[in-house]
N, C-alpha and C positions, 0 to 999 in steps of 0.2 A: 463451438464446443467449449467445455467446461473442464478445464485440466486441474489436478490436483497431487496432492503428495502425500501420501497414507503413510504410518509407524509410529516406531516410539523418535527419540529427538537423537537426531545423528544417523538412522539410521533408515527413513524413508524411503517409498518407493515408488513412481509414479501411478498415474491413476486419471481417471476420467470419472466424469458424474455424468449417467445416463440418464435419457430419457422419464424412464421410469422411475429416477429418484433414486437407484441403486449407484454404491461405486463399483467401480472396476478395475480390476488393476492391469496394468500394461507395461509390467517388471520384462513380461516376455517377448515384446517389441520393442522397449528405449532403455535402455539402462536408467537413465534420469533426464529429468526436464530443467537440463541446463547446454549449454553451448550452443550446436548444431542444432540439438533438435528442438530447438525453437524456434529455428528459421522460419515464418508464418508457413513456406510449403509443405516440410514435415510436420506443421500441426497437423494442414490438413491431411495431410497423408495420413497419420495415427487418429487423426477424428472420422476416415472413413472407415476405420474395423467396423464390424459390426461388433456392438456392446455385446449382444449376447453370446457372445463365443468367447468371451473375458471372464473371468475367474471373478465371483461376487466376494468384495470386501465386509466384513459387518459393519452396520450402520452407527457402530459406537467406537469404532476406532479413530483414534488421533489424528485429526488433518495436521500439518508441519504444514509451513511456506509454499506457496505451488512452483516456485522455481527453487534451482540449486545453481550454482558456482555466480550468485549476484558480489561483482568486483567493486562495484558501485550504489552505494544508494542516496541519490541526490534527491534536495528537496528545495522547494521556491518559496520563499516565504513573503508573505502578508501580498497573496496572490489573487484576495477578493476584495474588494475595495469597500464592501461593510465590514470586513475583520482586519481591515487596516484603522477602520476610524473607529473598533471598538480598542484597538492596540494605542489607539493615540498617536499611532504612526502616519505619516502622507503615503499614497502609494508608489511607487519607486518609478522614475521612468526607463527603468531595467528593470528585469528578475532578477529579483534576491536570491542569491544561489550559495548554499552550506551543503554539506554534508553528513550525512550522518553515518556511525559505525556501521559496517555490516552485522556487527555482533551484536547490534541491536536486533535483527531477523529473529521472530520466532512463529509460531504456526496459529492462526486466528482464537482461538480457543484456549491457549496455555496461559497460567497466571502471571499478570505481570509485577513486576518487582517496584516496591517501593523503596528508593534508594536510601542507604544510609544519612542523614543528614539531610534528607528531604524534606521543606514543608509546603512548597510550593508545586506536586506534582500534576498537570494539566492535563486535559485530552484534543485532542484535535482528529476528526474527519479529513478523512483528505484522498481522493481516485489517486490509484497509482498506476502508472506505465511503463508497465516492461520492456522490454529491448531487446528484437530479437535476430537481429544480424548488424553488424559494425555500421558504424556511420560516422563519416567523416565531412564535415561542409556539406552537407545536406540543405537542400531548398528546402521554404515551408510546404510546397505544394508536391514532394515526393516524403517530407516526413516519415509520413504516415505506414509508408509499405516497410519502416524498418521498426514497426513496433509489432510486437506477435501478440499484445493482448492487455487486459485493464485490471486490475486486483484491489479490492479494499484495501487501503494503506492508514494505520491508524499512525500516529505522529505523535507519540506519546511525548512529554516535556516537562520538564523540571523549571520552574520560571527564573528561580535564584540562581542557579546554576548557570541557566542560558542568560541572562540581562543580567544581574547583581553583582557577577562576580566578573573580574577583568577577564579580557579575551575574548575571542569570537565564540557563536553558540553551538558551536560544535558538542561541549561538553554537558549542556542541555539538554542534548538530542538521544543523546548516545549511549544513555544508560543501557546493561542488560535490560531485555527483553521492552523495552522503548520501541519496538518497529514490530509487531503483528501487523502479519499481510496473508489474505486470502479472504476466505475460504477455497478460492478456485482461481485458475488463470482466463478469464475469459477473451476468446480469439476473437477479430475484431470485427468477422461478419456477424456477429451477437451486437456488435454495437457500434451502428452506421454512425450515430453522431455523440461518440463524449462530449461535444457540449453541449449536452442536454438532460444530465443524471441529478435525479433528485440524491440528496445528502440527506444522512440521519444521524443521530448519535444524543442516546438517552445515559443518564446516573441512577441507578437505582430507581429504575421507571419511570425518570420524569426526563419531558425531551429537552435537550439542552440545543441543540443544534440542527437547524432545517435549515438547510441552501440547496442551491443546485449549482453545479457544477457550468452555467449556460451566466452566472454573473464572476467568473474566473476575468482576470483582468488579464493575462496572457493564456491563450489555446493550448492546447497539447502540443497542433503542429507547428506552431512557431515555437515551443519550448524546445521539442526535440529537434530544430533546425538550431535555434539560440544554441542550446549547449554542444550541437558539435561543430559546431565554425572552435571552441574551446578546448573540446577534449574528444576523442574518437569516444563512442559510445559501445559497447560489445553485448553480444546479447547473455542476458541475465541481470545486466544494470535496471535498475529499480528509480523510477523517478516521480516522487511522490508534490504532488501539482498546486498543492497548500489547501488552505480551509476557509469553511462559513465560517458567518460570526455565529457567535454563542460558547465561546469557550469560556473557561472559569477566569483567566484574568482578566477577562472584559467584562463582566458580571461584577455591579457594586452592592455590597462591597466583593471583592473577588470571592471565589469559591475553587475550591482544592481536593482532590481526591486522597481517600485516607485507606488504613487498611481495612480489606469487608466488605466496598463499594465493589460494585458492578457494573462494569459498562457494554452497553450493545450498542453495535452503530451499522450501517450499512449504505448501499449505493444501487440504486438502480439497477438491474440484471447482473447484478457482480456478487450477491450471498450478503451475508450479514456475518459478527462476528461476534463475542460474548465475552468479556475479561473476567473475571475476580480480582482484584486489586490484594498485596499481599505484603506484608514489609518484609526486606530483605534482611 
C-alpha cells in the first residue's frame, strides 16, 4: 500500500493512494501515521479497507511527509562508492552516520528554502527507510520486519556549511525545509528487494543523477542492524541510505542550485517529487 498525509503544514491528516489514482483519507480509522500505527500489521490492517468506502481527497491538495512523530532522522553518507570517488572521498569501512534536524521534514512538493548566506546549495537522491516498531540489537537477517516502508528522501545540502566551516555536517544538512520525504510511505510488500531501485533526480530538466540503489555499498538490512546495536530505533525514525553520483559538487567545475531552479527526482515504485528552489 501507498500511505500518505494530506493538508495544509501542521495540520495533516492521513491518507492512502488508491488503486485508481484517487486519495483517500483515513482520518476515520488512524488518527495519524506515526507511532503504533506503523507497526508493518496495522499498515496492513488499514491497507485492507476497502478504498472505496473512504472519503475522496482532491487531487490538488498538499501532500505533507507520509509519517508524523519521526524523533530521528539519520543519514549514511558517501554510501555509493561512485559518489564517494566523485566527493574525493575513500569509501569508509563503516557507515558514515550524521544526523540531520527533524526540522528539516517537509512534504514532497513544498518549496525549499535557500538559506541565508548560501552559495553552495546541493541536491542529493537518496531511498529512505522508515521505522516502524523499536529495534534494539537487531540481526541483519530479521532487520527488515522492523521497517514498515521506503519513502523518497531528498538530502538536500549546503556544501559550505557542511565541509567549509568547523564542526561536523550536521549544520549542512539541517537547514529548513532540507529533508522533503514522500510522496507516499510505501509498505514493504510493494518492495521485495530495495536493493534494486533505479534513482533519478533532474535540475531544470536535465538529468543530473541516475543510480540505483543495487550499487549502495551498505544494504538497508545491515544499516538497520548497524544502527541499532547504537541507538534503539522507534517507529517514525527516518533513515535516509545516501546517494548516486551526480551531485553538483562532484560536477567540474561544481554546479549549485540558485533561486527559480526546479528539481524532480524520484525512485522506483516509491512516487516522484517536484521542488522550486526559493531564497529564504
Amino acid at each position: 500500500m501507498k500511505f500518505l498525509r494530506h493538508g495544509a503544514p501542521g495540520a495533516e491528516k492521513p491518507g492512502l493512494l488508491a488503486n485508481d489514482g484517487t486519495i483517500r483519507d483515513l482520518s476515520g480509522h488512524v488518527a495519524d501515521l506515526a507511532g503504533a500505527a506503523l507497526d508493518p500489521q496495522t499498515l496492513a490492517r488499514l491497507g485492507a479497507i476497502d478504498p472505496s468506502t473512504l472519503p475522496v481527497i482532491d487531487a490538488g491538495t498538499r501532500l505533507g511527509a507520509p509519517v508524523s512523530g519521526t524523533g530521528k532522522f539519520i543519514c549514511i553518507g558517501l554510501n555509493f562508492s561512485d559518489h564517494a570517488a566523485e566527493s574525493g572521498m575513500a569509501v569508509p569501512p563503516e557507515p558514515v552516520i550524521f544526523m540531520k534536524a527533524t526540522s528539516a521534514i517537509c512534504g514532497p512538493n513544498d518549496p525549499v528554502l535557500i538559506p541565508r548566506g548560501s552559495e553552495k546549495t546541493d541536491w542529493e537522491v537518496e531511498l529512505g527507510v522508515v521505522i516502524g516498531k523499536t529495534a534494539k540489537y537487531v540481526s541483519e537477517a530479521e532487520a527488515l520486519d522492523y521497517v514498515a516502508g521506503y519513502v523518497v528522501s531528498h538530502d538536500v545540502s549546503e556544501r559550505a556549511f557542511q565541509t567549509e566551516r568547523s564542526g561536523q555536517w550536521t549544520k549542512g544538512k539541517s537547514c529548513d525545509t532540507f529533508g522533503p520525504i514522500g510522496p507516499w510511505l510505501v509498505t514493504k510488500d510493494e518492495v521485495p528487494d530495495p536493493q534494486n531501485l533505479n534513482m533519478w533526480l533532474k535540475v531544470n530538466g536535465e538529468t543530473m543523477q541516475n543510480g540505483s540503489s543495487k550499487t549502495m555499498v551498505y544494504g538497508v538490512a545491515f544499516l538497520v542492524s548497524y544502527l541499532s546495536q547504537f541507538m534503539s530505533l522507534h517507529p517514525g525514525d527516518v533513515i535516509s541510505t545516501g546517494t548516486p553520483p551526480g551531485v553538483g559538487l562532484g560536477m567540474k567545475p561544481p554546479r549549485y542550485l540558485k533561486a527559480g531552479d526546479v528539481v524532480e527526482l524520484g525512485i522506483d515504485k516509491l512516487g516522484t517529487q517536484k521542488q522550486t528552489f526559493v531564497q529564504d
